[in-house]
C-alpha positions as CSV (number, residue, x, y, z in Angstrom):
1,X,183.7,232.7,-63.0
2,X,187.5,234.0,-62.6
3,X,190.5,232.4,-63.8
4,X,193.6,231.9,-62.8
5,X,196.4,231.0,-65.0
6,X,200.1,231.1,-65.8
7,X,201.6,233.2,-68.6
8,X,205.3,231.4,-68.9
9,X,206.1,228.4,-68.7
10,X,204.8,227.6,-65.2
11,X,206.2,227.9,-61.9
12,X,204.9,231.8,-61.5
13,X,203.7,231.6,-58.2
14,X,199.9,230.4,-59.0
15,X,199.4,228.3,-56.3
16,X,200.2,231.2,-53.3
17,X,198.1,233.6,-55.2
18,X,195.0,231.0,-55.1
19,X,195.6,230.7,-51.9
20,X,195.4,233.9,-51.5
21,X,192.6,235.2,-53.0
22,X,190.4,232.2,-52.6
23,X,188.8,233.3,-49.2
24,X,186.6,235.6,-51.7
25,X,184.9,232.2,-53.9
26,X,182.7,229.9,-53.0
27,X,184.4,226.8,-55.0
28,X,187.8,226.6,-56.7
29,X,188.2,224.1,-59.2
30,X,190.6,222.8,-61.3
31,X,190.7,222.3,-64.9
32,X,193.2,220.7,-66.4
33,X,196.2,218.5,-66.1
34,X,197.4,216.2,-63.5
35,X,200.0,215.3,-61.3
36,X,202.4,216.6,-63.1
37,X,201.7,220.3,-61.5
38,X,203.3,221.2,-58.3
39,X,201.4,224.7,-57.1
40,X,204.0,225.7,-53.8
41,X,202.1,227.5,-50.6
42,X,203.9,228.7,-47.5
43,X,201.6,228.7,-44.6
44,X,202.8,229.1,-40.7
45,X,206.2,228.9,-42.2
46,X,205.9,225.9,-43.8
47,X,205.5,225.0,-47.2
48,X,203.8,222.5,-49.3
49,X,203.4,221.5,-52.7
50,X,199.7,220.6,-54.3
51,X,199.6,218.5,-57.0
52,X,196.0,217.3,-58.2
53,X,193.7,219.4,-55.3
54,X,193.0,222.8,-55.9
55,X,194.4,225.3,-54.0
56,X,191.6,226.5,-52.3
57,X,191.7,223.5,-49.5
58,X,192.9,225.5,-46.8
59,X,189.9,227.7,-46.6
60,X,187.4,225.6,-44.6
61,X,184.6,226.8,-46.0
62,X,185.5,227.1,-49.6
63,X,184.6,223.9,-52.0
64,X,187.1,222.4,-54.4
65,X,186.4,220.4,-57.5
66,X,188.9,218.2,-59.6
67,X,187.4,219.1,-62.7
68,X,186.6,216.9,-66.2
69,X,189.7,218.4,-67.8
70,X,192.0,216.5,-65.7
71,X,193.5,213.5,-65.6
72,X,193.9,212.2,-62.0
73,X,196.6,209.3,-60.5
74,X,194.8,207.3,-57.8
75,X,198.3,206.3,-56.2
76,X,199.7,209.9,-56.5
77,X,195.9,211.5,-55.2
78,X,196.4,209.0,-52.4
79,X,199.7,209.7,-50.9
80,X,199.2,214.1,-51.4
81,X,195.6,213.9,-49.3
82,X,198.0,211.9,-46.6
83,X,200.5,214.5,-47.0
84,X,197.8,217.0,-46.8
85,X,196.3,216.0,-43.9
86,X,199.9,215.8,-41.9
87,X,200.6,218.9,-42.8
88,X,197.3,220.3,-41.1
89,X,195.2,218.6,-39.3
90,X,192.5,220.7,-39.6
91,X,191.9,220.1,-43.0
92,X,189.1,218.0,-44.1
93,X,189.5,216.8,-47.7
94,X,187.1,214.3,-48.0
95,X,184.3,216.7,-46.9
96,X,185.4,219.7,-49.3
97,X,186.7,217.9,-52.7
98,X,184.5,217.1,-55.1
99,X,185.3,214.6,-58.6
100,X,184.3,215.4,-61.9
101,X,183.0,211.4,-62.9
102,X,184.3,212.0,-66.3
103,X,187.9,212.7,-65.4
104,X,190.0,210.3,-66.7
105,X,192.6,208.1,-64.5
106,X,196.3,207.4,-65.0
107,X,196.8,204.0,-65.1
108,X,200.0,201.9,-63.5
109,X,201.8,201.9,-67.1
110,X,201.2,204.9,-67.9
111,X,204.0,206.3,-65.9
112,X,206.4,203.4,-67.1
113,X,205.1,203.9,-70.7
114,X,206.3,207.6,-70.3
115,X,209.8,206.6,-68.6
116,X,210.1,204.2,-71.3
117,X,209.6,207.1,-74.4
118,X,211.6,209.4,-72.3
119,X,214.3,206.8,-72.5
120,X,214.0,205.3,-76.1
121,X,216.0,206.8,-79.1
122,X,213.0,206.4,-81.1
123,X,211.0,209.0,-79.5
124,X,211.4,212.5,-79.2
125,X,212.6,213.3,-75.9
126,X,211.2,216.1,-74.0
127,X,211.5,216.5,-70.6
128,X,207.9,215.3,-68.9
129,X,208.0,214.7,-65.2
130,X,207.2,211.1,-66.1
131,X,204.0,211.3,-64.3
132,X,202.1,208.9,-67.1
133,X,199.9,212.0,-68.3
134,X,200.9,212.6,-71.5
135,X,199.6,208.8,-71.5
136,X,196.5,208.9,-70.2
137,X,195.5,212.3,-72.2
138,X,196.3,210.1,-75.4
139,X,194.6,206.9,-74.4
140,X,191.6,209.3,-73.8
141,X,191.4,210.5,-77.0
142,X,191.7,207.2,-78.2
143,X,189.2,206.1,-76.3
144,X,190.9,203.4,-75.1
145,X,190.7,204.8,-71.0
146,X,189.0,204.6,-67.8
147,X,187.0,207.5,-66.1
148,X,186.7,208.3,-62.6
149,X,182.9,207.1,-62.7
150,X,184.2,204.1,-64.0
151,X,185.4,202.9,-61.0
152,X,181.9,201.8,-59.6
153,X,181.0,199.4,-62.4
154,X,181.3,196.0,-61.6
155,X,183.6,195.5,-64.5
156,X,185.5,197.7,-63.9
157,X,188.7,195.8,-62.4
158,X,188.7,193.3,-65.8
159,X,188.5,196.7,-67.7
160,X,191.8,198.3,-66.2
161,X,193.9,194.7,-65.9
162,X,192.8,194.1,-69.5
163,X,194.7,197.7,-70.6
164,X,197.2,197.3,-68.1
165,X,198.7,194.1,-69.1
166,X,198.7,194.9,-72.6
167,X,200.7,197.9,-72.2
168,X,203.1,195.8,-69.5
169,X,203.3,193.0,-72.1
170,X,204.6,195.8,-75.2
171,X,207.1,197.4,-72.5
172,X,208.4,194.0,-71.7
173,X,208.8,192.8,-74.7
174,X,211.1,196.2,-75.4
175,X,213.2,194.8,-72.6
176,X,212.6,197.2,-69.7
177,X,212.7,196.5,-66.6
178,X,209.5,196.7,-64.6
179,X,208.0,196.1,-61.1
180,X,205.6,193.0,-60.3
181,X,202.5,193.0,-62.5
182,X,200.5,192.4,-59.4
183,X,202.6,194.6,-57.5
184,X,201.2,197.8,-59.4
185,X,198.0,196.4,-59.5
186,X,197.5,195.9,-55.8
187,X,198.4,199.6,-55.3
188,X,196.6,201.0,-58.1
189,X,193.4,199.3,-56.8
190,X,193.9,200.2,-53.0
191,X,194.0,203.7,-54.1
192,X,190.8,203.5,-55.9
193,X,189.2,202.6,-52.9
194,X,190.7,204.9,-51.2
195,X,188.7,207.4,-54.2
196,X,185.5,206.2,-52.8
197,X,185.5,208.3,-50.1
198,X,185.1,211.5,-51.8
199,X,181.9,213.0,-54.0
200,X,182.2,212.0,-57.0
201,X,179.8,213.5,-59.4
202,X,178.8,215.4,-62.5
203,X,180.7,218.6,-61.7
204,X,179.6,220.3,-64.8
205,X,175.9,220.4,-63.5
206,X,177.1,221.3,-60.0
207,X,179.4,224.2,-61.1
208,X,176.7,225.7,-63.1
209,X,174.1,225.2,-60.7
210,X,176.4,227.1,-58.5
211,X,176.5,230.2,-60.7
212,X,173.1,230.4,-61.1
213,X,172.9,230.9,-57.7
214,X,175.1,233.5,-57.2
215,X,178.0,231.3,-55.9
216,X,182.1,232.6,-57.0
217,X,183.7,230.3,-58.4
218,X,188.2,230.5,-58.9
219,X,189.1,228.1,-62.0
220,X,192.4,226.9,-61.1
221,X,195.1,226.0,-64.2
222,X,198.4,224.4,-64.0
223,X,201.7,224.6,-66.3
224,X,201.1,227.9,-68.3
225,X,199.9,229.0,-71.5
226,X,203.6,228.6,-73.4
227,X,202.8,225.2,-72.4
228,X,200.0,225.0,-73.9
229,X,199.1,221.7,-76.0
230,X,197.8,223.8,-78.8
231,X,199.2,227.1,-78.0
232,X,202.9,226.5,-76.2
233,X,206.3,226.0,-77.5
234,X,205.5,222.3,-79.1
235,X,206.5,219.9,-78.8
236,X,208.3,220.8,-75.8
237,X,204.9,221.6,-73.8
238,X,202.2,219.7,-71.6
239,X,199.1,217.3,-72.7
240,X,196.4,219.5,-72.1
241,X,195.1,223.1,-72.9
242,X,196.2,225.3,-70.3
243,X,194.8,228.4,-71.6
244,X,191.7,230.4,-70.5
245,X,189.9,229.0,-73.0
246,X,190.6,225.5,-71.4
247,X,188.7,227.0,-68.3
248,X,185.6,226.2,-70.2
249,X,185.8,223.2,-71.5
250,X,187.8,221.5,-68.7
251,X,184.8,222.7,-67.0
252,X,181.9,222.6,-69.0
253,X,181.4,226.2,-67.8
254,X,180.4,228.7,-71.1
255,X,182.9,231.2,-71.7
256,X,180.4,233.7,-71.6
257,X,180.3,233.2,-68.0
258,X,183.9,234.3,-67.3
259,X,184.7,238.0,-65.7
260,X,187.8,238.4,-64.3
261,X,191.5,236.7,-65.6
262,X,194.0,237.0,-63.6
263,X,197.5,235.6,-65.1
264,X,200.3,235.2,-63.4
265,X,204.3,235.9,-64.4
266,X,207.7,236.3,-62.9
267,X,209.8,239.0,-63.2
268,X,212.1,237.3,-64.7
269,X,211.5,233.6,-67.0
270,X,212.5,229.7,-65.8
271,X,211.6,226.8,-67.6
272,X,212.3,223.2,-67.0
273,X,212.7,220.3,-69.4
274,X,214.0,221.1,-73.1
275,X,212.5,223.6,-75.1
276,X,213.7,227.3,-76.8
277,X,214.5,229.6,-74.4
278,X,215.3,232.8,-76.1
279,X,216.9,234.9,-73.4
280,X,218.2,232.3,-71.0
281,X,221.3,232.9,-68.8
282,X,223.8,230.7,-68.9
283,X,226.4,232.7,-66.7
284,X,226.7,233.5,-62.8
285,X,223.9,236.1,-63.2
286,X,221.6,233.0,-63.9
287,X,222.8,230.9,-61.3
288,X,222.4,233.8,-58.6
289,X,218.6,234.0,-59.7
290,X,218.4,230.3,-59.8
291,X,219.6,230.0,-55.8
292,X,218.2,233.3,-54.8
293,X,214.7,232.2,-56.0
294,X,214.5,228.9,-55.3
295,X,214.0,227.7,-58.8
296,X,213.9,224.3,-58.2
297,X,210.7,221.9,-59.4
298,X,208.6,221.9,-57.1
299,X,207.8,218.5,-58.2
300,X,210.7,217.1,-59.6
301,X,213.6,219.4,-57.8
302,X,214.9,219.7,-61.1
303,X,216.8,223.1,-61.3
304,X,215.3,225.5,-63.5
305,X,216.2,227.5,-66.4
306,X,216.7,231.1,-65.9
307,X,216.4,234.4,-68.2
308,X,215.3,237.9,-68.3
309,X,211.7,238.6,-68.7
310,X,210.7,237.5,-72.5
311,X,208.0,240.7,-73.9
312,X,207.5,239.3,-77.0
313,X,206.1,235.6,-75.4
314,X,204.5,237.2,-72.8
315,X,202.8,239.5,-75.2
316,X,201.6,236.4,-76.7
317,X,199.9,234.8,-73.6
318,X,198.2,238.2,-72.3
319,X,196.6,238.6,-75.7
320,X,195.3,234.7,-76.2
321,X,194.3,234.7,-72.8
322,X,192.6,238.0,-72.6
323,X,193.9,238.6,-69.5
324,X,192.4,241.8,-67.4
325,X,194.6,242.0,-64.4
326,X,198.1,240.7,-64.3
327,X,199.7,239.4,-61.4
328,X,203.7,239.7,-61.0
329,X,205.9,237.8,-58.4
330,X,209.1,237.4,-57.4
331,X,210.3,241.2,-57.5
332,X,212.1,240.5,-54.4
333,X,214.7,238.0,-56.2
334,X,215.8,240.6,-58.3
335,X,216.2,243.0,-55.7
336,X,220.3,244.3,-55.4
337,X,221.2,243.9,-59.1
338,X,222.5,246.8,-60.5
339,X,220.4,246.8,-63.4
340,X,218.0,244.3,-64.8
341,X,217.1,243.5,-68.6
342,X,213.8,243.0,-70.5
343,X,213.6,241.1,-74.1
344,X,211.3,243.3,-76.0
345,X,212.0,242.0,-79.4
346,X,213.8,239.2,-81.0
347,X,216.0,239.8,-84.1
348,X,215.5,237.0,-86.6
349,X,218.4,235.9,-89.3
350,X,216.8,237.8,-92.3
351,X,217.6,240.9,-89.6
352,X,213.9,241.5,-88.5
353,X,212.3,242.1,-85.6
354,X,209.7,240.3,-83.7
355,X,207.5,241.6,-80.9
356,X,205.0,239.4,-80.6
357,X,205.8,235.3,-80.9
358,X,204.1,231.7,-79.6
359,X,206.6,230.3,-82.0
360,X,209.9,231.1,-80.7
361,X,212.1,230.9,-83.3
362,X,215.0,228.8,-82.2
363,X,218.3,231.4,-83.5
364,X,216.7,234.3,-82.5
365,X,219.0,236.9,-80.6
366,X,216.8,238.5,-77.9
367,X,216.8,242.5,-77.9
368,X,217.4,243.5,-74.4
369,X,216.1,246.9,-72.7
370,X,218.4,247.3,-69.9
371,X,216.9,249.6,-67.1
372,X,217.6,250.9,-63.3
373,X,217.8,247.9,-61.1
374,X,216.0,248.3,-57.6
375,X,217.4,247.7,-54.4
376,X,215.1,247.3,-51.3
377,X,213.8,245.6,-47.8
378,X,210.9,244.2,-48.9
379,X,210.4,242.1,-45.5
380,X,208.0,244.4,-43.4
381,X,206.8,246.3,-46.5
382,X,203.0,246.6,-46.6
383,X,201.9,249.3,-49.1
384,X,202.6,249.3,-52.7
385,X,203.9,253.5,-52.3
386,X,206.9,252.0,-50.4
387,X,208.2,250.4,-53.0
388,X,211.3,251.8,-55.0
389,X,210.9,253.8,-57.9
390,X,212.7,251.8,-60.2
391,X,210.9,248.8,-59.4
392,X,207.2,251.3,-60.2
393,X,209.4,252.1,-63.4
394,X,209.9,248.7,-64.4
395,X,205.9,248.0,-63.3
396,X,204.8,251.0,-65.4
397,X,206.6,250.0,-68.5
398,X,205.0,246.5,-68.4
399,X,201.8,247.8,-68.3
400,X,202.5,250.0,-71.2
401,X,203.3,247.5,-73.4
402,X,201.2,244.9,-72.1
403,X,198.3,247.1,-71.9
404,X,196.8,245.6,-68.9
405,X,197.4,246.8,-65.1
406,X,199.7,245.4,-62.9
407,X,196.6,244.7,-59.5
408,X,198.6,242.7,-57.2
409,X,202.7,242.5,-56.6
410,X,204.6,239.3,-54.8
411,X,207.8,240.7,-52.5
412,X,208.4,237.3,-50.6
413,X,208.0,234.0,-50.3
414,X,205.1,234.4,-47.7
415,X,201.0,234.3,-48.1
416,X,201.4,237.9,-46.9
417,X,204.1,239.2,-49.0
418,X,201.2,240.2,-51.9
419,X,200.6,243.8,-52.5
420,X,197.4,244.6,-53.9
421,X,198.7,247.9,-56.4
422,X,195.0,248.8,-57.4
């Protein structure tokens, strides 16, 4: 098994890269999170965003499995198949998807349970996408939730009204206004039926069953490791464990059967939502990469937070994850600055230095290396010797300090615009 995963604080590029590679596995699948992810692919010159299937669903003959890890919305895994499926026609979803039945579902107050801590002085605000996951991944380890198996018991309809109209009675009673109680019910329990059409099953046993015979399988993570539950920036990160080690248990795939890792990073660093950023821009400089990239959620359209490259975090990720090949992308945002900078250390109050953190410390002053911007056409560029020689020198001195090699390049927006550098 490979992985694929994100070293910042998402939004690398993950989903194009999937997409990309994925023509070489037998099965992708997905290990954690929900639909709070938003992996972007261009295809034919359009573009859409996946939230809950793996990225893998273009290839036709490629399976792709929601795995236990996950926490899955039945009205939001409704309406992105539909999506899906008008975006290409030729897609077949409910013959190439596959259900882990102990994923857990997001219930109808789960999203107004997070809108409603987002909202309330009492709670620490962080910036979710309101999605309801941070919900469901804490009514799961209270065991207070329902699973995607769940949804063929005969009980199960008293099970999920029984939770759902205690959680609607506690938000009303802390005077917020909410839809119809049987209005989120109806469409809650039309998308469950809608659920019925794809194979659900134990994907543990299938995945391994795979491997032992020989099949490839692509383990797909969203958000990134700074966002890591255990890992990340908390509190100011996601509900689940985003990290390569999450691979396996989201899973249920041994760690001893993982090869390759491939992790993902910008050039440069976004994040969205409230958190320490360390080297973010607050001038023109950051606005320019902001527009120029596109840094918009691809989920939310919130616009993102921009900075130069942070070392000392991504030093982090590489080494928790154990990453073996590293995968950078949007070089050709930066392209036409005259110079571009790198944080390679972080100088803390006492006056020390810091080169390797997962806890950013929140007055640190970043240390920037400043070096040669690059300046090039990247459009009809197809071989990694074309590129400039600033942009190998800022490649080279990445892998120096990261200590892993630099295999594939993004110059573009496009599925093409991926060199492969070794």
């Amino acid at each position: 098994m490979d992985i694929v995963l994100g070293l910042q604080w998402g939004d690398e590029g993950k989903g194009k890269f999937i997409d990309l590679i994925s023509e070489n596995y037998d099965i992708t699948a997905r290990f954690n999170g929900g639909s709070n992810a938003g992996h972007s692919i261009e295809r034919n010159g359009r573009r859409i965003t996946l939230k809950m299937v793996p990225s893998g669903i273009f290839m036709k003959e490629v399976q792709n499995v929601i795995g236990t890890g996950t926490v899955l919305d039945p009205v939001s895994f409704k309406k992105e198949i539909l999506n899906l499926k008008a975006f290409d026609e030729t897609v077949r979803p409910e013959e190439n998807i596959i259900i882990s039945r102990k994923a857990h579902l997001v219930l109808p107050t789960h999203k107004l349970l997070d809108i409603f801590m987002e909202d309330d002085p009492d709670y620490t605000t962080i910036g979710t996408t309101k999605n309801g996951i941070a919900q469901a991944y804490s009514n799961k380890i209270l065991r207070q939730n329902v699973r995607m198996g769940d949804i063929y018991s005969p009980d199960f309809k008293s099970k999920v009204q029984h939770i759902v109209e205690r959680d609607y009675k506690m938000l009303a009673e802390g005077n917020m206004i909410l839809p119809s109680l049987e209005e989120i019910n109806n469409e809650f329990f039309e998308a469950v039926d809608f659920l019925k059409i794809f194979n659900c099953t134990e994907t543990e046993i299938y995945l391994n069953k795979a491997l032992s015979e020989g099949k490839k399988i692509l383990a797909e993570g969203s958000q990134a490791a700074m966002l890591d539950i255990d890992h990340g920036t908390y509190p100011y990160v996601t509900s689940s464990s985003t990290t390569a080690s999450g691979a396996s248990s989201g899973l249920g795939i041994s760690p001893k059967k993982i090869e390759e890792i491939y992790g993902i990073a910008k050039v440069y660093c976004t994040r969205v939502g409230n958190g320490v950023f360390p080297t973010e821009l607050f001038n023109e400089q950051g606005d320019e990469i902001r527009t120029k990239g596109r840094e918009f959620g691809s989920n939310t359209g919130r616009p993102r937070r921009t900075g130069w490259l942070d070392l000392p975090a991504l030093k982090y990720a590489v080494m928790i994850n154990g990453v073996t090949q590293l995968v950078l992308t949007k070089s050709d945002v930066l392209s036409g600055l005259k110079s571009v900078a790198i944080c390679t250390h972080y100088e803390l109050e006492d006056g020390t230095l810091q080169t390797v953190s997962g806890v950013l410390p929140e007055n640190a002053k970043p240390v920037l290396k400043w070096m040669q911007g690059w300046n090039a056409d990247f459009a009809n560029m197809k071989s990694s010797s074309e590129l400039p020689s600033e942009l190998k020198e800022f490649l080279s001195f990445l892998e120096t300090e990261l200590e892993v090699p630099v295999t594939y390049l993004s110059i573009g927006a496009g599925r093409e615009q991926m060199l492969k550098m070794k």
